[in-house]
C-alpha positions in Angstrom: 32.0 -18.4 -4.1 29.0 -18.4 -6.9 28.2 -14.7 -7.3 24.4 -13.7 -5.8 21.5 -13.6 -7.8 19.9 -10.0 -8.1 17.1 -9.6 -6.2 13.3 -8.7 -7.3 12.9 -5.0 -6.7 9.0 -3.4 -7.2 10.3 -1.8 -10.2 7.1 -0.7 -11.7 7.2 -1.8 -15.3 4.9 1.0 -16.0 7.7 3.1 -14.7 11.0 1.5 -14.5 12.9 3.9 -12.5 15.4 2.6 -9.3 14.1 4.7 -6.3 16.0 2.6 -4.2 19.2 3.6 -5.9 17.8 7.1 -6.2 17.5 7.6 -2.2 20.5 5.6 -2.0 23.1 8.1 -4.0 25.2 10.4 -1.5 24.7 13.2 -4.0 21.3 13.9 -2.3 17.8 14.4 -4.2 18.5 17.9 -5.1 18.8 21.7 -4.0 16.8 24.9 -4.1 18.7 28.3 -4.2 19.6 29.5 -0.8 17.1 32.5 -1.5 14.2 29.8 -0.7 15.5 28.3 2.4 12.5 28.1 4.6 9.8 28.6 1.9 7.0 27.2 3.2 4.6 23.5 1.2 1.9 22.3 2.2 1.7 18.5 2.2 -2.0 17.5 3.1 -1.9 14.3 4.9 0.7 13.0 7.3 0.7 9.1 6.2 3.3 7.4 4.5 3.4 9.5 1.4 2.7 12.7 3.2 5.7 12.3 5.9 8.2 11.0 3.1 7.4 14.3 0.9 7.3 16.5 4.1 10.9 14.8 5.3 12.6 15.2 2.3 11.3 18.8 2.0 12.9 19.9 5.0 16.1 18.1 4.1 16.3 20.3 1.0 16.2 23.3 3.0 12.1 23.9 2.7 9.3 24.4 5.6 7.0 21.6 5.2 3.8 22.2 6.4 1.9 19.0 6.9 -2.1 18.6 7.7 -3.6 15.7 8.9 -7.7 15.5 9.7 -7.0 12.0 11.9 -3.9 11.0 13.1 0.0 10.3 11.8 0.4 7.7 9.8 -2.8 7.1 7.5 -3.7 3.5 6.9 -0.5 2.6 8.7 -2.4 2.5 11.6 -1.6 0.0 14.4 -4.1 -0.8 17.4 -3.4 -1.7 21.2 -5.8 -3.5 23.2 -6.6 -1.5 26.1 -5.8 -3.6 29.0 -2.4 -4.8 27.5 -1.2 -1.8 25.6 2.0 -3.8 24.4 -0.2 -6.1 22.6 -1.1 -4.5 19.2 -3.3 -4.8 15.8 -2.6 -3.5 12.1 -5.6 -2.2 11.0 -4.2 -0.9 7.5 -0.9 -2.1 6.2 0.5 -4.9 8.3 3.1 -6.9 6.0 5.7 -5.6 3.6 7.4 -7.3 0.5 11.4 -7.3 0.4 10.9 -6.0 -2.8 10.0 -3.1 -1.4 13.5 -1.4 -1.5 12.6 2.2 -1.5 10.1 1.7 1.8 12.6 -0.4 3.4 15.3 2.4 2.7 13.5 4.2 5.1 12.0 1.6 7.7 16.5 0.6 8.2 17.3 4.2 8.3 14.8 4.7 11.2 16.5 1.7 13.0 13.0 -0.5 12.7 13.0 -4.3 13.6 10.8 -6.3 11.3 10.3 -10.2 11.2 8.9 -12.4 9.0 5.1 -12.1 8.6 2.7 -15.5 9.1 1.5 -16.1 6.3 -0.3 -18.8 4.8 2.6 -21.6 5.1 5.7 -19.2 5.6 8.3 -19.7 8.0 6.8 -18.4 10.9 3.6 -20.3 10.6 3.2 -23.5 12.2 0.7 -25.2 10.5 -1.8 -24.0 7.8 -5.7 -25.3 7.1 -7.7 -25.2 3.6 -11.5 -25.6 4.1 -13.2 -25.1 1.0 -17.0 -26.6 0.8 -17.0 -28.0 3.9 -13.5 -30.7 3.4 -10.7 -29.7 5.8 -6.8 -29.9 4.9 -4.0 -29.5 7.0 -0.5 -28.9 6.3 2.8 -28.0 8.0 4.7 -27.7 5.2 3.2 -27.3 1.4 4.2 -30.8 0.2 1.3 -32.3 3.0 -1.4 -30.7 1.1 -3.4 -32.9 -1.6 -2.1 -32.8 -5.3 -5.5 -30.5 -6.8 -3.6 -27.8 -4.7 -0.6 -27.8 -6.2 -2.5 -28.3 -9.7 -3.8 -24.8 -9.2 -1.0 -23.4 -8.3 0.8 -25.0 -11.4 -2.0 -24.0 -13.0 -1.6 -20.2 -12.4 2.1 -20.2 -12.6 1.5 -21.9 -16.5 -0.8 -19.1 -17.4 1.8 -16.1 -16.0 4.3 -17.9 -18.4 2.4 -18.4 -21.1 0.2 -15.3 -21.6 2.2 -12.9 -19.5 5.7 -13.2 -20.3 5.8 -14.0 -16.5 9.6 -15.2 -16.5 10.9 -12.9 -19.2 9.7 -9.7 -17.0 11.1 -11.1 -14.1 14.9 -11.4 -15.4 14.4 -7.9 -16.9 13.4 -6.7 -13.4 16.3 -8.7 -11.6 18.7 -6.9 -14.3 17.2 -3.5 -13.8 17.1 -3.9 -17.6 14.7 -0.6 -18.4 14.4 -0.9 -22.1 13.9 -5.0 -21.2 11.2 -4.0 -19.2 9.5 -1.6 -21.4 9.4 -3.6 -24.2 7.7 -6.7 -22.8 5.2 -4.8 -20.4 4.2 -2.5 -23.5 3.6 -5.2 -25.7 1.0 -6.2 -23.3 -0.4 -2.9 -22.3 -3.2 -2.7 -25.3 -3.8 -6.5 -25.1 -4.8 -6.3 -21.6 -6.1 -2.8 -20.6 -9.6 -4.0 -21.3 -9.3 -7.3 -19.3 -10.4 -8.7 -16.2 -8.3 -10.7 -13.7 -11.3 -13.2 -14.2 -10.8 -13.1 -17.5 -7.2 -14.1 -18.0 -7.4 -16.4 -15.5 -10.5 -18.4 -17.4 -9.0 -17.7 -20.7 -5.8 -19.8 -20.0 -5.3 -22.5 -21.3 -3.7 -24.4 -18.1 -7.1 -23.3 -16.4 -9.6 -24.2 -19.5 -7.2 -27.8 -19.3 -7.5 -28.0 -15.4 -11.2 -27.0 -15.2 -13.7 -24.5 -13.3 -12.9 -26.2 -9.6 -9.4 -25.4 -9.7 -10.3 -21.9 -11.4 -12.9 -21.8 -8.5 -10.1 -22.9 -5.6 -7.8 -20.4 -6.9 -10.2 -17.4 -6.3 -11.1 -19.2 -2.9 -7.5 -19.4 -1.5 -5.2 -18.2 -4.3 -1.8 -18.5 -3.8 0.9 -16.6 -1.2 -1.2 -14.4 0.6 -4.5 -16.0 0.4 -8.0 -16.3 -1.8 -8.0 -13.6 -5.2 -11.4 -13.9 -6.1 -11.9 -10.4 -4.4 -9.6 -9.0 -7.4 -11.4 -11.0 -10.1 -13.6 -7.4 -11.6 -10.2 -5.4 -11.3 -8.0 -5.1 -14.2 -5.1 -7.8 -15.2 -2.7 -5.4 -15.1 -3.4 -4.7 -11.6 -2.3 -7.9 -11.0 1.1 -8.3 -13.4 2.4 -5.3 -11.1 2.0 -7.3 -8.1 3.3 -11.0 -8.8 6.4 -9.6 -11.6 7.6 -7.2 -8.9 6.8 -10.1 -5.6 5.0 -8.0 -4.6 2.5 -11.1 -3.2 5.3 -12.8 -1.4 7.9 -12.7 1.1 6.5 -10.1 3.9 8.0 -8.7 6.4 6.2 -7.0 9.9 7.3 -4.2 11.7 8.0 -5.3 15.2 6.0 -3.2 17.7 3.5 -2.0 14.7 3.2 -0.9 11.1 2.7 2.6 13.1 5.8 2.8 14.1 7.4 3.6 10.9 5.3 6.8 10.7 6.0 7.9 14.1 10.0 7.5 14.2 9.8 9.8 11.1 7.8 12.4 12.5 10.4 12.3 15.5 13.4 11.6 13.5 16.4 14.5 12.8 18.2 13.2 9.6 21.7 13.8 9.2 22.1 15.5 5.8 20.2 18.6 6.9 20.3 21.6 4.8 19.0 25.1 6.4 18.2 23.9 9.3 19.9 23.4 12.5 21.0 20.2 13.6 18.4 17.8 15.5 15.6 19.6 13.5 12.4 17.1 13.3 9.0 17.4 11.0 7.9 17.3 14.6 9.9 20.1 15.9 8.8 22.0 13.0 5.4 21.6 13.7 5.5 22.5 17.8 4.8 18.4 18.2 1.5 18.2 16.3 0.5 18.9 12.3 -2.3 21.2 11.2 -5.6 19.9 11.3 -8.3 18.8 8.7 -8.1 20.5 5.2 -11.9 22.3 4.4 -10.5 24.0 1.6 -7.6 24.2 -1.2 -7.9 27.7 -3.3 -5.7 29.9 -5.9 -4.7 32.8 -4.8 -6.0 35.9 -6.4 -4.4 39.5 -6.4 -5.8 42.4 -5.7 -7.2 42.8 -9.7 -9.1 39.1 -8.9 -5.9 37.6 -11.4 -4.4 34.4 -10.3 -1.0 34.2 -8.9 1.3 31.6 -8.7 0.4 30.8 -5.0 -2.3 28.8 -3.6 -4.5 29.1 -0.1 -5.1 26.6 2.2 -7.9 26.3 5.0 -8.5 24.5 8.0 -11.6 23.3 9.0 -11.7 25.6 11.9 -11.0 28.7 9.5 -7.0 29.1 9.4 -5.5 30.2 6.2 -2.2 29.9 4.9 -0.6 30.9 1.9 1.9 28.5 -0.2 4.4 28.6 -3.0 3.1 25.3 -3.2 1.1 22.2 -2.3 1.5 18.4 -2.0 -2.0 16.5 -1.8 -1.1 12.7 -0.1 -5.5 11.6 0.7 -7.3 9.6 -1.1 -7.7 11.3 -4.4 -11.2 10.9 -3.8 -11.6 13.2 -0.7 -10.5 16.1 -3.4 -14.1 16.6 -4.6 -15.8 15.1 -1.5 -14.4 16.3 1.9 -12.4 19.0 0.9 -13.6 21.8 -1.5 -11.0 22.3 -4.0 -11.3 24.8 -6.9 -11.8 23.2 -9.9 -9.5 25.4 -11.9 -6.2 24.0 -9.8 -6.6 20.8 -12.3 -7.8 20.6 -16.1 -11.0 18.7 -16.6 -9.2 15.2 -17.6 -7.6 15.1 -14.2 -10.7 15.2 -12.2 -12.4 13.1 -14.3 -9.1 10.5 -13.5 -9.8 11.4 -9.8 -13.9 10.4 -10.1 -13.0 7.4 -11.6 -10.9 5.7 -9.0 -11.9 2.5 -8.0 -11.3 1.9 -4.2 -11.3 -1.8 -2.7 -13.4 -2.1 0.6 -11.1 -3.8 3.2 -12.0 -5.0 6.9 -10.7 -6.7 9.9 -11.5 -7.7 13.0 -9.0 -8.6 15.7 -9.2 -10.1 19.4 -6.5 -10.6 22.1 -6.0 -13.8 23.6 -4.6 -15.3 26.3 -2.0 -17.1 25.3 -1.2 -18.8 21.4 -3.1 -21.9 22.3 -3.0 -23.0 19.0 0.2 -24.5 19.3 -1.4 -27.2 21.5 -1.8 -30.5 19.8 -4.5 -33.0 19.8 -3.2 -36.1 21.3 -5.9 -38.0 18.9 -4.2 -36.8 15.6 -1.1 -34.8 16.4 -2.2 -31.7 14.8 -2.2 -28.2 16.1 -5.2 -27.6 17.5 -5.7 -24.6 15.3 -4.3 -22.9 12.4 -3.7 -20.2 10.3 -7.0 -21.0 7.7 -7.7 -19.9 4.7 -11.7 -20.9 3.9 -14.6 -20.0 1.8 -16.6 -19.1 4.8 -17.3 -15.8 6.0 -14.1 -15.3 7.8 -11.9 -16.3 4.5 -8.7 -15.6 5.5 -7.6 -15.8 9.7 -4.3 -15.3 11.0 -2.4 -16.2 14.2 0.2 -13.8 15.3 2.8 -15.0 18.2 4.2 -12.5 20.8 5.8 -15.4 22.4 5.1 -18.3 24.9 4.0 -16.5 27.7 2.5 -13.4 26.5 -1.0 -12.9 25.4 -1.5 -13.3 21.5 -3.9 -12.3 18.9 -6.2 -14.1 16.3 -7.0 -11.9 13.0 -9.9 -13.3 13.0 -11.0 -12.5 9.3 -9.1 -9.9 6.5 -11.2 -9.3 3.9 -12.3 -7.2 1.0 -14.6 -5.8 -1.5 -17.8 -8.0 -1.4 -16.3 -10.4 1.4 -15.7 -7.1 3.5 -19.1 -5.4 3.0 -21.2 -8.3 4.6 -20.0 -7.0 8.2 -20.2 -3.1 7.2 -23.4 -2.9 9.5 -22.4 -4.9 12.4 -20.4 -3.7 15.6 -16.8 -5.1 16.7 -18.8 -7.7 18.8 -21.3 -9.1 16.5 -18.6 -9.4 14.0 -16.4 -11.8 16.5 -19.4 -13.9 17.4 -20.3 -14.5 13.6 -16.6 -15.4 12.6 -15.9 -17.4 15.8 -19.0 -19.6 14.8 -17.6 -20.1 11.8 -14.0 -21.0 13.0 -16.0 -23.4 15.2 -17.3 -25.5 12.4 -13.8 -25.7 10.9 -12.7 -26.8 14.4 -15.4 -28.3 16.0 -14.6 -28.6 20.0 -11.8 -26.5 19.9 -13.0 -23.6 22.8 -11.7 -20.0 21.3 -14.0 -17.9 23.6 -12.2 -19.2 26.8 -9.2 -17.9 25.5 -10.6 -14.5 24.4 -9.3 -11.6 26.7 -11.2 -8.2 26.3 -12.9 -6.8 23.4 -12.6 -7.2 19.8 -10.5 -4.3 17.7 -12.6 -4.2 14.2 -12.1 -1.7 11.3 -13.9 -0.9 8.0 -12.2 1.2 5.6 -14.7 2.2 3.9 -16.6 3.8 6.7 -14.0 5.7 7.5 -15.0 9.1 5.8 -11.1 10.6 5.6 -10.9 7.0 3.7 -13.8 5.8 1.7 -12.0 2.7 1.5 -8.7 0.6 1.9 -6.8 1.3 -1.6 -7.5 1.4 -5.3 -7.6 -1.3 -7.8 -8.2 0.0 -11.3 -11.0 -1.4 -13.4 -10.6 -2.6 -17.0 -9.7 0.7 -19.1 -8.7 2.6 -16.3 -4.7 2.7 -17.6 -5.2 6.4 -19.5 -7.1 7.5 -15.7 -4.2 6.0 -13.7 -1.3 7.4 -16.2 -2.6 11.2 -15.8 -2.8 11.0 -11.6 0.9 9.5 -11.9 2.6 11.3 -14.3 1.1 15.1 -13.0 4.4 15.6 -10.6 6.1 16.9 -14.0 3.9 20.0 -14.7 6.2 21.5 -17.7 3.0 21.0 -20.4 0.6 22.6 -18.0 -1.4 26.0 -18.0 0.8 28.0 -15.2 -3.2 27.8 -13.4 -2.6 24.1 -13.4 0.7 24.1 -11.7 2.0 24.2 -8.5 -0.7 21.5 -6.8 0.9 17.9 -6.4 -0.9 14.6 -6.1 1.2 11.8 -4.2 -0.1 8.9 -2.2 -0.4 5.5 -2.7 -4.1 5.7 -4.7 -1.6 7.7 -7.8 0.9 4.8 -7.8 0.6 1.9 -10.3 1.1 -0.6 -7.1 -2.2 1.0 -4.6 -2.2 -0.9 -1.7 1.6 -1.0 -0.9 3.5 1.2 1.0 6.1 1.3 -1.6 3.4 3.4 -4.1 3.2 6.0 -1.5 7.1 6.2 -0.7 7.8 6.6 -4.3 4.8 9.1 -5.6 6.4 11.0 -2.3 9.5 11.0 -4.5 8.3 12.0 -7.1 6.2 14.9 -5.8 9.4 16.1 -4.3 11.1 16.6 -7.6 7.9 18.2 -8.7 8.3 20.9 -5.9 11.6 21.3 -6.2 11.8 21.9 -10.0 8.4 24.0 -9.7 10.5 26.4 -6.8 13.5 26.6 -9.6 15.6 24.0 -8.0 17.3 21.1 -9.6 18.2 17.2 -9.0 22.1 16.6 -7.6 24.9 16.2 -9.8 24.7 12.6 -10.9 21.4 11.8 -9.6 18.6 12.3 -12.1 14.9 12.6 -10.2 12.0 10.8 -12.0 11.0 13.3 -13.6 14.1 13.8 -15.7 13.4 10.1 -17.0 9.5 10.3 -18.0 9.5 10.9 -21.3 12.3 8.3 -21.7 10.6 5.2 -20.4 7.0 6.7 -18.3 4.0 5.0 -19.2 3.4 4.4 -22.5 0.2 6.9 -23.9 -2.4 4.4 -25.1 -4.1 6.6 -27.9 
């Protein structure tokens, strides 16, 4: 038997380190001295990132203390439709790359079914349309669709290859081959920190040689996941990080919701349990519900107004509590404009880092029907009578997700962002169906999806959501120094002592915003900040991130 090929892993190049393997070690993640069992950390925010830091805490012996303004889970957030509560919608994160080892280390120790996510001409889906400028394309299978398509896809593969050391970085990543890694992706860094997506892309020479319609088709329905012309502004580097580490590709849904993965950890009593007593649960240590909203994040003072080494937190309704220290998992954002956080708890670089964040505006709109209809075909061509269709109308990308033959079904009606996203900020749920459904009409003209509607549209728009401000972050050209301070501040041994104890996690500090494997690891990584801050250490064999930083972190651009 041939042996296996490694797998892709989301090993960050800006950060090579193996979480997966890092979670995966039976040594554990670490220890405290026994003097601190039951110390008490705030982590602000119970979404991903927030309920990986707070669970690993309180496997380590410690008293998380987790605060959440909403509801568990953050923008894993998963909708029923009220008169079929089964039936459900992902409003935030609904599909999940393989690569993703370190999130899927958790989603197959909470016993979580996934399946194979619809995307444009997976496995699951049936039949896929392109309508770009009014010409309509059907395929079942990506060898039925016209030649220019496969040009621009050739055409984008050819310019990863050529300019990006595409192949190269993806051996190194298969081979876990750090210094590999490090060498090809720094070689790039100064090259490219100034660039645009657009701008690589045009700057190609498979795209100058193919022309601007097949640059034009490629930001209108891309490649994998759908259209990129959304990501054009944002920096090429953003980019690189998703398509080295797969990032784009082979999804995965959690069955029953993306919400359930937050859920079962709230409710979940690990194993490995140090301090506590058996069965113990983040729930269980919260009396079945988390603080509430954050108003305020301070340094504690003693009694001659000097600054200690602990810091207050209040709620919006006035409770304070004390910490030895504090895990931050929100939008970094939401630190200078919901909550009012002394500005001495980080030096003036870092909150300029945080102001500059570039967030990515994000909506959907969902509606239930009746049954997946779609799967009907038209006895005049043989086609399904719908599919899932990527287009450069107003909808741009829709999806049709199966709950099986004789359940009701749902149409995503249109995912989009930034721009794309903004033209239905001021319309309600129901406005926002009727536009899209006319334009699905002209790409299927006499095909009846209203008589198949049941209920009302589900709709969300991140960016309204004021404990958002939008759906993730997607760094500008010359945001690398910004994005290198917010990721590397879980190792505070070169800060003031008035700049330590305060952790930033969440998906907004990783180099991969927008995946749930960003907040899973800057999770990690805040938990080796808190336990080396409390005078713990990493396990006997298992080096935490922050023991590798210096080795191969981010490289300092100037």
């Amino acid at each position: 038997m041939e042996p296996t090929a490694a797998p892709i892993t989301m090993l960050n190049p800006d950060f090579p380190f193996s979480y997966d393997l890092y979670l995966e070690n039976p040594a554990g993640l670490g220890s405290i001295p026994e003097e601190l069992y039951g110390t008490e950390v705030a982590v602000v925010g119970a979404g991903v990132s927030g309920l990986v830091t707070a669970y690993e805490l309180m496997k380590l012996g410690l008293k998380p203390v987790v605060y959440e303004a909403d509801r568990i889970g953050g923008r894993l957030r998963t909708a029923s439709f009220p008169s079929a509560p089964g039936v459900v919608a992902d409003l935030g994160g609904m599909r999940f790359p393989v690569s993703s080892k370190a999130l899927y280390h958790y989603i197959d120790k909470l016993g979580l079914e996934t399946s194979e996510f619809p995307n444009p001409l997976a496995g699951p889906t049936t039949s896929t349309v392109i309508e770009l400028k009014g010409e309509k394309f059907y395929a079942e299978k990506s060898e039925d669709l016209p030649a220019f398509f496969h040009e621009v896809a050739d055409a984008w593969r050819a310019a990863l290859r050529e300019d990006a050391r595409f192949d190269e970085m993806q051996e190194a990543i298969k081979a876990r081959d750090t210094a590999r890694i490090k060498e090809i992706w720094d070689s790039l860094l100064e090259d490219y920190d100034e660039e645009t997506f657009s701008g690589f892309v045009a700057k190609s020479r498979a795209f100058k040689e193919a022309g601007f319609a097949h640059r034009e088709a490629f930001g209108q329905v891309g490649f994998g996941t759908g259209g990129w012309d959304t990501d054009f502004p944002n920096s090429i580097l953003e980019i690189l990080r998703v398509v080295y580490t797969d990032a784009d590709d082979h999804h995965r849904g959690i069955v029953g919701g993306a919400a359930r993965l937050p859920e079962a950890m709230w409710n979940h009593a690990p194993a490995d349990l140090v301090h506590w007593p058996a069965g113990t649960t983040l729930a269980s240590l919260h009396q079945g519900a988390p603080r509430g909203a954050v108003a305020k994040i301070r340094r504690v003072k003693d009694d001659a107004g000097a600054p200690t080494s602990r810091i207050a937190v209040t709620e919006r309704w006035g409770r304070t509590r004390e910490y030895a220290a504090v895990v931050t998992t929100t939008q970094s954002w939401l630190l200078s404009t919901r909550i009012d956080t002394e500005e001495a708890l980080f030096p003036a670089e870092m909150w300029t880092a945080i102001e500059r964040s570039h967030y990515m505006q994000s909506s959907k709109t969902f509606v239930m029907v009746d049954r997946p209809f779609w799967k009907d075909r038209d006895p005049k061509t043989g086609q399904e009578v719908m599919s899932m269709t990527l287009t450069d109308r107003l909808t741009r990308g829709t999806y049709l997700l199966d709950n099986g033959p004789d359940q009701p079904a749902v149409i995503l009606l249109s995912y989009t962002w930034n721009d794309d996203a903004l033209k239905w900020l001021s319309l309600d749920a129901e406005q926002r169906a009727d536009l899209m459904i006319h334009s699905l009409e002209q790409i299927y003209p006499g095909l009846d999806i209203r008589s198949h509607i049941i209920g009302s549209p589900i709709t969300v728009s991140w960016e309204s959501d004021p404990n958002f401000m939008g759906a993730f972050k997607a760094n500008l050209p010359g945001h690398y120094r910004y994005q290198q301070r917010l990721y590397t501040h879980f190792e505070q041994s070169s800060l003031d002592e008035a700049h330590r104890g305060i952790f930033l996690a969440g998906d907004d500090v990783s180099w991969t915003a927008g995946w749930a494997e960003g907040a899973v690891t800057t999770g990690l990584n805040a938990v080796w900040g808190v336990v080396n801050h409390l005078g713990g250490s990493s396990a006997p064999g298992n080096p935490g991130p922050g023991e590798f930083l210096a080795e191969y972190g981010p490289k300092p651009l100037d």
